[in-house]
C-alpha positions in Angstrom: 96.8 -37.3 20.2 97.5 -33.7 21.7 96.7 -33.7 25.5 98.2 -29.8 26.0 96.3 -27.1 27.5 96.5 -23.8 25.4 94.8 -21.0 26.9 92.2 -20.6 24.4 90.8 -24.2 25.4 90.0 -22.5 28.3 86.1 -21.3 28.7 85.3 -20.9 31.9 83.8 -23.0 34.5 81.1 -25.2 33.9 78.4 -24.6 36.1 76.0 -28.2 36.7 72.7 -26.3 37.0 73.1 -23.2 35.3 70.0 -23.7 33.5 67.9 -24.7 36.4 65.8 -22.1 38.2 68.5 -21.0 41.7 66.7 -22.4 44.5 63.5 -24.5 43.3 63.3 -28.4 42.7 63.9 -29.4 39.1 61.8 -30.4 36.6 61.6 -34.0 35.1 58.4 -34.8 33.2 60.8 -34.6 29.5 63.6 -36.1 30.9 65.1 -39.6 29.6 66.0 -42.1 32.9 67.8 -45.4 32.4 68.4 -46.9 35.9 70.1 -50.1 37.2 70.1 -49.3 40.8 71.6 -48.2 42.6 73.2 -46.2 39.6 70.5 -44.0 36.9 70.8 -41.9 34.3 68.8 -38.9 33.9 69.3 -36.6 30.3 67.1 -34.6 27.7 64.8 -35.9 25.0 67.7 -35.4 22.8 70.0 -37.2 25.0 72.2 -34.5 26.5 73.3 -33.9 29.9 73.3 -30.6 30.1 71.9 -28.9 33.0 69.4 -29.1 36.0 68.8 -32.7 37.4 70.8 -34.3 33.9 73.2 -36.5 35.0 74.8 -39.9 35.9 74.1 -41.0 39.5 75.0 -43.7 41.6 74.3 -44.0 45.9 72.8 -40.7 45.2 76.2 -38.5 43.9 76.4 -37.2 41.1 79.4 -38.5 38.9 78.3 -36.6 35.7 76.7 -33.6 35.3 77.3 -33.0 31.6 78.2 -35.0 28.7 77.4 -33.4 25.4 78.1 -34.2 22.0 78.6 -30.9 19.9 80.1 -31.0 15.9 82.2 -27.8 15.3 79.6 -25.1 13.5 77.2 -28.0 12.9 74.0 -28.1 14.2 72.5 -31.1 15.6 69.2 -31.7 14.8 67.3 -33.9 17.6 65.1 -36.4 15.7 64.4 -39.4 18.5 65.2 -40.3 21.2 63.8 -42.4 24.3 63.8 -45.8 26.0 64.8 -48.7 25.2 63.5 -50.9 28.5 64.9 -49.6 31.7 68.5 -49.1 31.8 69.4 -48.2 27.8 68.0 -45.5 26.0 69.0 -44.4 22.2 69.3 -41.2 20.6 69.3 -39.8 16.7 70.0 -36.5 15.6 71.1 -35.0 11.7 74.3 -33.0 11.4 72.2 -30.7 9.2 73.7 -29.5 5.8 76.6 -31.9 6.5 77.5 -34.0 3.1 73.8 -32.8 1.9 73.4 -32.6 -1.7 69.7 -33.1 -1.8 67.3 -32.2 1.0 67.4 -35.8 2.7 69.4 -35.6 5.6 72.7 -37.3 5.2 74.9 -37.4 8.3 73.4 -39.0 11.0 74.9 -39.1 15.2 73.2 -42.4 17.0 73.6 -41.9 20.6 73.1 -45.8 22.9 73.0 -45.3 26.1 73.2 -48.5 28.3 73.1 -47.9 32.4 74.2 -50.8 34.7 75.5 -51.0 38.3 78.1 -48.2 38.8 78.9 -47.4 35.4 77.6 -46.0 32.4 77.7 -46.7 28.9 77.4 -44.8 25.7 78.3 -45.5 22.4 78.4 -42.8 19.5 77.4 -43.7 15.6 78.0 -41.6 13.2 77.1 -42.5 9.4 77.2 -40.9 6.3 75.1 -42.0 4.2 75.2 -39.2 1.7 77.3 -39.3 -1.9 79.9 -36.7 -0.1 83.2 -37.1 1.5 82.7 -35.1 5.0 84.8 -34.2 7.6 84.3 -32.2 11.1 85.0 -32.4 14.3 83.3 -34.1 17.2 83.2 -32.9 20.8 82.6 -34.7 24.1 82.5 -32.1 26.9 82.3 -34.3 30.2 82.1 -32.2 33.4 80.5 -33.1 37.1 79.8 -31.0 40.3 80.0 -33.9 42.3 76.7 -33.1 44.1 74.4 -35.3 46.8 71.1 -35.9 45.6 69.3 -33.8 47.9 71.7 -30.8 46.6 70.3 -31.4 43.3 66.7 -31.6 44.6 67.2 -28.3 45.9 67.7 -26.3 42.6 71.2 -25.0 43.9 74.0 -23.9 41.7 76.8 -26.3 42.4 80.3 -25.3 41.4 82.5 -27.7 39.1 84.5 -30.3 40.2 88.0 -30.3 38.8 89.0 -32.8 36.7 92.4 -35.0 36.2 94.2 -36.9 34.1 93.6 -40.8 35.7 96.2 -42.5 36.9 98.5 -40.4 34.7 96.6 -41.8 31.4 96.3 -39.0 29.3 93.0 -40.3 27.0 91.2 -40.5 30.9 89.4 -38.1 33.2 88.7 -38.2 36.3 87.2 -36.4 39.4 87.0 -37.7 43.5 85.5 -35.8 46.4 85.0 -37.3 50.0 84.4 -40.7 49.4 83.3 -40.5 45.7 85.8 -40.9 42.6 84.7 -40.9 38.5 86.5 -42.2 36.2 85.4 -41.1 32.2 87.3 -43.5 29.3 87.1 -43.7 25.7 87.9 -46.1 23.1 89.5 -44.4 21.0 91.3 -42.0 22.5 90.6 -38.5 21.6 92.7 -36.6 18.9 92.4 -34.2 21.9 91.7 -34.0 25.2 91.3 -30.6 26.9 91.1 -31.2 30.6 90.6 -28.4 32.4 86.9 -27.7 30.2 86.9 -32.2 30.5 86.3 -31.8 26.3 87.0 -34.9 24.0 87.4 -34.0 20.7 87.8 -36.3 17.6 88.6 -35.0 13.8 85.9 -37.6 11.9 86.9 -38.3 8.6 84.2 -40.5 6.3 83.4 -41.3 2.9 80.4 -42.2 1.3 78.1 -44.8 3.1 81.4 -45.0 6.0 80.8 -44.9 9.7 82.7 -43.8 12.7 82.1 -44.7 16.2 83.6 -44.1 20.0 82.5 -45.5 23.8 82.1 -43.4 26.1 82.8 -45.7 29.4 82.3 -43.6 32.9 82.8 -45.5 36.3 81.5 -44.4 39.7 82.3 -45.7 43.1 81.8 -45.0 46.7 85.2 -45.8 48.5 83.4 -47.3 51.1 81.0 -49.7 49.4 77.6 -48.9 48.6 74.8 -48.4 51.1 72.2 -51.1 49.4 74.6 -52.9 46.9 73.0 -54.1 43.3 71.6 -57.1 42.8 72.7 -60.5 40.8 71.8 -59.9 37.3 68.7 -61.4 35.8 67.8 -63.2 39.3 64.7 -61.0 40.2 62.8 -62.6 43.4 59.6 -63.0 41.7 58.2 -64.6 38.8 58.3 -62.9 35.0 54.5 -63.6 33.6 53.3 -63.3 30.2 50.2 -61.3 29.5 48.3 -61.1 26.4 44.8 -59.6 26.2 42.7 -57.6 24.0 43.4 -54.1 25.5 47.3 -54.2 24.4 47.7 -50.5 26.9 47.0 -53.5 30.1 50.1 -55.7 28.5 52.7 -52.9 27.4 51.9 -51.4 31.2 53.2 -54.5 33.1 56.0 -55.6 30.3 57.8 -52.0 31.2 57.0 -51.8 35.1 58.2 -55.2 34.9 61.4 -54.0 33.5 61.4 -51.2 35.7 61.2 -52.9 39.0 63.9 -55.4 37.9 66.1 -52.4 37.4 64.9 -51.1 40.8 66.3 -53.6 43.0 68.0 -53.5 45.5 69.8 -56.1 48.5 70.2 -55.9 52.0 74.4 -55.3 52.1 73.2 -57.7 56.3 71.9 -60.6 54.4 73.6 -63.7 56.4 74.2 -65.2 53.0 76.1 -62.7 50.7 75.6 -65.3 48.1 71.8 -64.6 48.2 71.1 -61.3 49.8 67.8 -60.4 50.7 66.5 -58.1 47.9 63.9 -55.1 48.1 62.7 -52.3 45.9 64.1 -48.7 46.2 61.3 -46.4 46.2 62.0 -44.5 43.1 64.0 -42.2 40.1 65.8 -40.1 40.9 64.8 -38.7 44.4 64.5 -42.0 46.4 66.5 -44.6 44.6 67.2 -46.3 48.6 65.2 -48.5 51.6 61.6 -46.8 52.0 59.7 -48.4 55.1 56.0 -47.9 52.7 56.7 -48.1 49.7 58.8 -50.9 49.7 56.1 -52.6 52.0 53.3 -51.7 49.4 54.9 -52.7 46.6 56.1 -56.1 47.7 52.3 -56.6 48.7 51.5 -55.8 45.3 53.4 -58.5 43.6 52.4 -61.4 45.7 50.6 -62.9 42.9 53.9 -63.2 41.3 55.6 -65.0 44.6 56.5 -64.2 47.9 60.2 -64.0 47.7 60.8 -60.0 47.5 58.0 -59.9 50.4 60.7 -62.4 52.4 63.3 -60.2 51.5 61.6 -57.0 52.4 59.8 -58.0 55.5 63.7 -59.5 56.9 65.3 -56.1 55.6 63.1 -54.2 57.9 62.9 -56.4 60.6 67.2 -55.8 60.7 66.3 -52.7 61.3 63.2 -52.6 63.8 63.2 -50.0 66.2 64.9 -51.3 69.3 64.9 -48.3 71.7 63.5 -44.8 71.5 65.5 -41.8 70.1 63.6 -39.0 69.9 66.1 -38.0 67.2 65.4 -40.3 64.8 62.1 -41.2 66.1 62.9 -44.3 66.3 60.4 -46.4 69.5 60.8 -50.3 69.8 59.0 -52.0 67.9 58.5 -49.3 64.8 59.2 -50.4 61.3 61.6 -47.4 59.7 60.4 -44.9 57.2 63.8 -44.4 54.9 67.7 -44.8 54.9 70.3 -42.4 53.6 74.1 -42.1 53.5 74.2 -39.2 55.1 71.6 -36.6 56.8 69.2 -34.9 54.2 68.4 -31.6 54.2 65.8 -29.9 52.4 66.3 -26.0 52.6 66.0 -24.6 56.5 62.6 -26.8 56.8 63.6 -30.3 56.8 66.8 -32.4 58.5 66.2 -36.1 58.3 68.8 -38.7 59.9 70.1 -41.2 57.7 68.0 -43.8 59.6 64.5 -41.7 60.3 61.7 -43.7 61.6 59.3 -40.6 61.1 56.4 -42.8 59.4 52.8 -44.0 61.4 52.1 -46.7 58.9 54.7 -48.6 57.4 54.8 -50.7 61.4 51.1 -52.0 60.6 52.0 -52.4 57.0 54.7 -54.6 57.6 52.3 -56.5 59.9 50.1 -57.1 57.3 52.3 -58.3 54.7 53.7 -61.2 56.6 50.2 -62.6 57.0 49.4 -61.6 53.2 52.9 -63.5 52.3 52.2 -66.5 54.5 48.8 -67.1 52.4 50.2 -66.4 49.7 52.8 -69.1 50.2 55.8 -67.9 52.0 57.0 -71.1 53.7 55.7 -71.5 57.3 59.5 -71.6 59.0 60.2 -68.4 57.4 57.0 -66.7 58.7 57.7 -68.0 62.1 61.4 -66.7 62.2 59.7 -63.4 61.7 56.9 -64.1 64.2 59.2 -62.2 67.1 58.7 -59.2 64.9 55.4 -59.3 64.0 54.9 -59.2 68.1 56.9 -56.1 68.6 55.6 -54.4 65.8 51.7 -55.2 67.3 53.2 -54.1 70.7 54.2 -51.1 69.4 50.9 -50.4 67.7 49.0 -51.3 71.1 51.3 -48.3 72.8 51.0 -46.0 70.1 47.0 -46.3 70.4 47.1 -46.0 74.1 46.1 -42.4 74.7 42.7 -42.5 72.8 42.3 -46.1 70.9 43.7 -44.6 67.5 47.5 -44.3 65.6 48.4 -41.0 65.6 51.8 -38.9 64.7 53.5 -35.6 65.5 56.6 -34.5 64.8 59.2 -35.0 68.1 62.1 -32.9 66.1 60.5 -29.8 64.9 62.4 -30.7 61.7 60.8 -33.6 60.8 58.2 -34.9 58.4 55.5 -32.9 59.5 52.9 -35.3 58.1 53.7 -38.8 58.6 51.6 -40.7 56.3 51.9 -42.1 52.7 50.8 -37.8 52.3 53.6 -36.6 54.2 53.9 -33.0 52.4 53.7 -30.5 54.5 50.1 -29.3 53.4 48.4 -32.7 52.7 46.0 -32.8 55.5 43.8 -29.9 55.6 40.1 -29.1 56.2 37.7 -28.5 53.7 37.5 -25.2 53.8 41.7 -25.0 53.3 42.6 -24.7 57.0 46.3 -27.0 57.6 45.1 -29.8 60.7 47.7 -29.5 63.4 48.9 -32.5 65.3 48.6 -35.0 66.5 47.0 -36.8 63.8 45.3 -39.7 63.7 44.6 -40.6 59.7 41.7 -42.5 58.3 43.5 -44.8 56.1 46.1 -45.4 58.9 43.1 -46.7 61.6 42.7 -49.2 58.7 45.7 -50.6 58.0 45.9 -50.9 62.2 42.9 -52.5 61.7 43.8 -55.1 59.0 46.9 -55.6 60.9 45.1 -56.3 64.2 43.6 -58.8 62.4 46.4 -60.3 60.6 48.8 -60.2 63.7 45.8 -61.9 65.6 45.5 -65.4 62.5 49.1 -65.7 62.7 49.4 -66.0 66.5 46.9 -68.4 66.2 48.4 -70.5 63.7 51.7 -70.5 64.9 50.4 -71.7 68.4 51.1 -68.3 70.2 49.6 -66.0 72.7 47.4 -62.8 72.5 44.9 -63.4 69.2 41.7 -63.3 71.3 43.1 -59.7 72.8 44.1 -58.7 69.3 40.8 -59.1 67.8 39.2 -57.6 70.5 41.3 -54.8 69.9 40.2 -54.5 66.4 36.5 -54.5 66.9 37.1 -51.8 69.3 39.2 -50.1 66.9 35.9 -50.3 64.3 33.7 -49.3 67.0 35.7 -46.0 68.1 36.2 -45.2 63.9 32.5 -45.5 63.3 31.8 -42.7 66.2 34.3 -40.5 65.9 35.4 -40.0 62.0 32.4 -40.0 59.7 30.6 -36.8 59.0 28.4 -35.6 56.7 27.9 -33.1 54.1 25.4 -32.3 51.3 26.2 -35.1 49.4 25.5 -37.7 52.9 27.7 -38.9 55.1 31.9 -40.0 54.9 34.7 -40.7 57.3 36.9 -37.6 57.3 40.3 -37.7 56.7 41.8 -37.6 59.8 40.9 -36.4 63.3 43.4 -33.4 64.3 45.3 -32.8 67.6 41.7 -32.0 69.5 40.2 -35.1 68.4 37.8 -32.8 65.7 37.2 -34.6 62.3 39.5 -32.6 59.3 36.3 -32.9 57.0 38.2 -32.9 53.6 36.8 -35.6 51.1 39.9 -37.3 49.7 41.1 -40.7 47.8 41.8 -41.8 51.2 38.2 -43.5 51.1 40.0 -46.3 48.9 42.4 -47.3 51.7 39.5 -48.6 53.6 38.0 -50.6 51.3 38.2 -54.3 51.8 40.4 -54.3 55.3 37.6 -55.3 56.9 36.8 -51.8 58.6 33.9 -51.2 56.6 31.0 -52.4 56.9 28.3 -53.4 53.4 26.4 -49.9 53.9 29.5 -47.7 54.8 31.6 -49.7 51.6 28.8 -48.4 49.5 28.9 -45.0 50.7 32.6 -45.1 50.1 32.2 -46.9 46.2 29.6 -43.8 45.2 31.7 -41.5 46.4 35.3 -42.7 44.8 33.4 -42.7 41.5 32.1 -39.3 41.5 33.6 -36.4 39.2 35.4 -34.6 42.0 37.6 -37.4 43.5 37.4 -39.6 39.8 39.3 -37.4 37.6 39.3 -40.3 34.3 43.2 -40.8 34.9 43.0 -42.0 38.4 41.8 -40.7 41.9 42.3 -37.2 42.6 44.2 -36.7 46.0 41.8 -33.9 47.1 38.3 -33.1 46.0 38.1 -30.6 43.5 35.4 -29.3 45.1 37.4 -28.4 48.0 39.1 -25.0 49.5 42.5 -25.9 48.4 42.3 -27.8 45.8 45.5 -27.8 42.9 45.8 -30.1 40.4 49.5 -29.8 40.4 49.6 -30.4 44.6 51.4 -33.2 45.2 49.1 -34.0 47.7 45.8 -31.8 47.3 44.8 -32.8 44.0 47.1 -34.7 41.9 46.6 -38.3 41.1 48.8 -41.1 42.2 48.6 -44.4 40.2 49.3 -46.6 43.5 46.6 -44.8 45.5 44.1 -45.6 42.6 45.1 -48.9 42.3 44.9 -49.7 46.3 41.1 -48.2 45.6 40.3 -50.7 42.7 41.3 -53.9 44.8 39.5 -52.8 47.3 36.4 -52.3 45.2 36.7 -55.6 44.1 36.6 -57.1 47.4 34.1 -55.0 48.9 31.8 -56.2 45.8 32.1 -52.9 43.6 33.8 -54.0 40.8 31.8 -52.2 37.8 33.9 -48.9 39.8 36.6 -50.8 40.1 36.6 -51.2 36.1 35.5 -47.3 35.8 39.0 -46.6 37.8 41.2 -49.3 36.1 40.3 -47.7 33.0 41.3 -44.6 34.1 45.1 -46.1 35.3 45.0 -47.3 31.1 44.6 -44.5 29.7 46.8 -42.5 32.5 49.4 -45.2 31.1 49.6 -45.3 27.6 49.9 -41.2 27.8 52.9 -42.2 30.0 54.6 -44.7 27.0 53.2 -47.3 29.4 56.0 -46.1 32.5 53.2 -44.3 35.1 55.2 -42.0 37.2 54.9 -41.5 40.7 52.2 -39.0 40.8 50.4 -37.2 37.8 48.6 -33.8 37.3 44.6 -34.0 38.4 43.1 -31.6 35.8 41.0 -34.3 34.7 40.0 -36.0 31.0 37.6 -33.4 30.5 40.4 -31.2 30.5 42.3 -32.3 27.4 42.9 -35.5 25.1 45.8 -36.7 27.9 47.1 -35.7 31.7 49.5 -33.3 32.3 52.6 -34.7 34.3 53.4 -33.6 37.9 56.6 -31.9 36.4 59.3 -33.1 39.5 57.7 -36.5 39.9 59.9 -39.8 40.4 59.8 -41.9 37.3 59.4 -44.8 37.5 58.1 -45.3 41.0 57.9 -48.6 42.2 54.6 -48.6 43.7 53.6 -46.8 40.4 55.0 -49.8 38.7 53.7 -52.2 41.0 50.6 -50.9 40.3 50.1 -52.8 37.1 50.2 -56.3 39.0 47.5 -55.1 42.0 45.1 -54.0 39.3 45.9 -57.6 37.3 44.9 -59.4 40.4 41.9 -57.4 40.9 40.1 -58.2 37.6 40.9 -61.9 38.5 39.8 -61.7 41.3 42.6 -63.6 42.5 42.4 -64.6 46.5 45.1 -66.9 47.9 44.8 -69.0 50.9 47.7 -71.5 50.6 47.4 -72.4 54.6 43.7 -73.7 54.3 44.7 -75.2 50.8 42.5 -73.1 48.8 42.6 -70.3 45.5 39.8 -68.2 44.6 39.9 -67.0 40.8 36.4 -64.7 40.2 37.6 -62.4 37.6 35.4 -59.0 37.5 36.4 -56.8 35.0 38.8 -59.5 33.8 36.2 -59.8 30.4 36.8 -56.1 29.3 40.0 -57.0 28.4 39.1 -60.6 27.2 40.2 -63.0 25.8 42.7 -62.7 28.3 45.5 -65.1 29.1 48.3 -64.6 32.0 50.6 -67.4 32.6 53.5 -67.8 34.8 51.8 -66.6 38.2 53.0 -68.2 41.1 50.7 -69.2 44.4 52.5 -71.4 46.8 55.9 -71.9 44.5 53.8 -73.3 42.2 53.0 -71.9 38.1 49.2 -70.2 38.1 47.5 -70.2 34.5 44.6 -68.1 33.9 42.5 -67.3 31.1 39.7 -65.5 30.6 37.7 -65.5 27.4 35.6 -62.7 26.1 32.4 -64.3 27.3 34.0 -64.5 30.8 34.5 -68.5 30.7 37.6 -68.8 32.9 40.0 -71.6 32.6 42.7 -72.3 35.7 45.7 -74.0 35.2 47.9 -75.3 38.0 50.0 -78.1 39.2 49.3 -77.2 42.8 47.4 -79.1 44.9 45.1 -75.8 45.6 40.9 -76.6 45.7 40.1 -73.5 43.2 37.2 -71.5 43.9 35.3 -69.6 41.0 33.0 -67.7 42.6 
């Protein structure tokens, strides 16, 4: 092997995004991501990692920015590519006119690309089957800028890092910045290794129906431990059901977000027991693989039909972290349930400086509320819920003195660098009147009044299950909280009258018509007349786009079907409005919306990303994709199970002893048969012919309602 450096191996500098656009966020929607957090992998259709956002991550550095595979004056000609589950992905291409005597191809490279915690993974096949002796050689060129994740979000050239010899092993490379060292193996060693341009190369020598192959092994590693370590292996804290049903687009979209979330998990590094760390969901691929106050929240309440132990793990993860004094820095105000963890401080451009613990979020404190009580009914043991019950108290407490001014939650920014926005539609221009116009703060959200009202609620049954203080004051403080929403935000336009979107900084409604209406449905904050209102509106043309609820009315000043919040669709927010059709008694637009999420889906290969374009099915045969979303997305993922329980009509109340199974839309997808549910620790059945006759299996002792 020759490891010398002559000066013609030497090209220049190579530059990680120098084919991304200087400045602005990088595209994904043809990219191939493998994940295994906290570690992903994110490269071309073809498989290279070339360029822009391609590369290996783990803890959100870059360790590889390029790793190509070139044959000297050979072209290689991309013919598949794609996933292979969550964390591997494989790759063919034909080393066209190599060997060729005929015009079937007859060299062929097969790229297998496997992703697990910290390392990654790929193995290189090449096969001749042609009648020709070939040879050629095959380069590797391996090279990383080392970059944070948020200097990747920004579209910034990064320069190169340099790379090394490891440890004196001349077949190795490796790079190390701060706290961050890569390590790049292979097996066999290269014929020759050129390290200042990190290029492999390998004189391939094969006969007729011979192969050839090399592993490409690269390690990454954070000197200091990771931030939210990886998970044991095949020990996801929830149950893995079967589904199979007549509309196979329903059971390929929870087998892969199934496989997704298992490679999005993540544990709690505070755990008491290292053994069995708490484990959570990271938000999402690439831009917020870490702790997420929401998201993490919504999607553990998502799964519940699938066991309470990631909603254990989530609600103690966040309860660690419960604000404990207030910082108006970070945001943070006792009582207040975080919004998002990072190593270090992001920084978006000149606009936005977040602290690696920011608390900037007015919901996730009642969604954490609520998903205690939804746990505990689901099954969560009663000693765990009442070791959290001292949280639960703070987090109402804080809700009570966040409502104090004027009866309703409400954010503003205390940094002037902050989320400007500080709901699950925190862009800068999500909230906005009808006729365009940004709302200024302090805003008090729709949706948000109604998780403080379901949480109310909640906070108020537990109390008085658990024997403790304050439920009569909390309901109380609910019904109040209904009476002061039902004067201040509905208005009406020519279509009748809606609750507006939020009420800005002078108490005026912002009278934009959005998917927000979903939110509302089936807390409790409704009530028959208004939920009707609500169900007529959801399923009209301008918020029902036939992928999934548009953001923003298309009717509206302002509308863009590529905003990320003004008009795009986002799988979870659709889903959220078809359980809550169901419970309100809608479930025919419940169905109209679920189909919608299907078809959205099997465009998708069945992996919904975190947001999609809102041109709408009239538009074309599929819907475009939000070009820079996350994918997958947990609560995208999570999606799947929500809209599951939904046609079931699946209810849990495991404290009174009692299951409700009332499937709705169950029968379009009939015959129908999930097993391997869980209510209470205990297996959950269900099948569901094509006439709708339902048939419950479990060894619980649950009374099961059908109604």
């Amino acid at each position: 092997m020759d490891t010398t450096v002559k000066p013609q191996d030497i090209n220049g500098p190579f530059t990680a995004a120098s084919s991304a656009t200087g400045g602005l966020q990088p595209f994904l929607h043809d990219a191939v991501v493998t994940l295994h957090a906290p570690s992903l992998v994110i490269s071309r259709a073809d498989g290279q990692l070339s360029g822009a956002a391609d590369g290996f991550y783990h803890g959100d550095r870059r360790a590889l920015s390029q790793l190509t595979v070139t044959a000297e004056d050979i072209a290689l000609a991309p013919v598949q590519g794609g996933l292979r589950g969550a964390d591997r992905a494989g790759f063919r291409a034909v080393l066209r006119g190599l060997g060729e005597v005929t015009p079937d191809p007859a060299v062929t490279l097969h790229r297998r690309r496997s992703t697990s915690d910290g390392r990654l993974e790929e193995i290189l096949d090449v096969t001749n089957a042609g009648g020709e002796h070939v040879r050629f050689r095959l380069t590797v060129g391996a090279g990383t800028d080392l970059a944070t994740m948020d200097q990747v979000k920004s579209g910034h050239v990064a320069p190169e890092a340099p790379a090394d010899v490891a440890d004196g092993n001349s077949s190795e490379l490796a790079w190390s910045g701060d706290d961050f060292a890569v390590r790049l193996t292979a097996e066999p060693a290269p014929d020759v290794l050129r390290v200042p341009t990190g290029e492999l190369s390998y004189d391939v020598d094969l006969g007729p129906g011979a192969s050839w192959s090399v592993t490409l092994t690269c390690t990454a590693a954070h000197t200091g431990g990771d931030q939210f370590p990886a998970p044991p292996v095949r020990q996801p804290p929830w149950a893995v059901p079967t589904l199979r049903s007549a509309d196979r687009r329903l059971d390929q979209w929870l087998q892969q977000s199934l496989a997704d979330l298992d490679r999005l998990r993540l544990t709690d590094p505070r755990s008491p027991d290292p053994d069995r760390p708490d484990q959570f969901l990271a938000a999402g691929a690439p831009w917020f693989l870490t702790l997420f106050g929401r998201d993490a929240l919504w999607a553990a309440r998502m799964l519940l039909p699938l066991g309470t132990d990631l909603a254990a793990g989530t609600l103690r993860t966040l309860a660690r972290r419960q604000g404990a004094v207030t910082d108006p820095a970070t945001e943070e105000q006792p009582g207040k349930i975080l919004h998002e963890v990072r190593r270090a401080t992001l920084r978006i451009a000149d606009r936005l400086s977040l602290p690696p613990v920011y608390y900037g979020t007015v919901d996730a404190t009642p969604l954490w509320i609520t998903l205690l009580h939804d746990a505990w009914r689901w099954g969560m043991a009663p000693t765990r819920v009442e070791e959290l019950l001292p949280h639960a108290e703070a987090a109402l407490a804080w809700m009570r003195e966040a409502a104090a001014a004027d009866g309703f939650l409400k954010y503003v920014d205390q940094t002037g660098h902050g989320l400007s926005n500080q709901g699950w539609k925190d862009s800068d221009d999500a909230i906005r009147y009808s006729d365009g116009r940004r709302a200024h703060a302090p805003i008090a959200l729709c949706e948000v009044q109604a998780y403080a009202y379901e949480a109310a609620r909640a906070g108020a049954a537990l109390l008085r299950a658990f024997g403790r203080p304050g439920a009569d004051d909390w309901e109380c403080w609910a019904d109040r909280l209904a009476t002061r929403f039902r004067e201040r935000f509905w208005v009406t336009d020519a279509k009748g009258p809606y609750p507006a979107v939020a009420l800005d900084g002078d108490g005026r409604p912002v009278d934009s018509v959005t998917s927000g209406f979903g939110h509302l449905l089936g807390t409790g904050l409704l009530d028959p007349q208004e939920s009707a209102l609500l169900a007529a509106r959801l399923t009209g043309p301008d918020l029902d786009a036939g992928h999934g609820l548009r953001t923003l009315s298309s009717e509206a000043v302002g509308y863009n079907p590529f905003g990320y919040h003004v008009g795009s669709i986002w799988p979870h927010d659709t889903a959220i409005a078809v359980h809550g059709l169901t419970k309100a008694g809608f479930p025919d637009a419940a169905a109209s919306l679920a189909d919608g999420l299907l078809a959205a889906s099997a465009a998708f290969d069945a992996r919904l990303p975190e947001l999609l374009a809102g041109h709408g099915a009239e538009a074309g045969p599929g819907p475009a994709p939000y070009p820079a979303s996350c994918r997958p997305q947990a609560w995208a993922a999570t999606a799947s199970v929500l809209v599951l329980r939904a046609a079931l009509g699946l209810e849990a109340d495991v404290p009174a002893g009692t299951l409700t199974v009332a499937p709705t839309f169950a029968r379009n997808y009939g015959p129908l048969t999930v097993g391997g549910l869980r209510v209470g620790g205990d297996r959950l059945d269900v099948t569901v012919a094509a006439d709708g006759a339902v048939q419950v299996t479990t060894p619980g002792t649950l009374a099961v309602h059908r109604d």
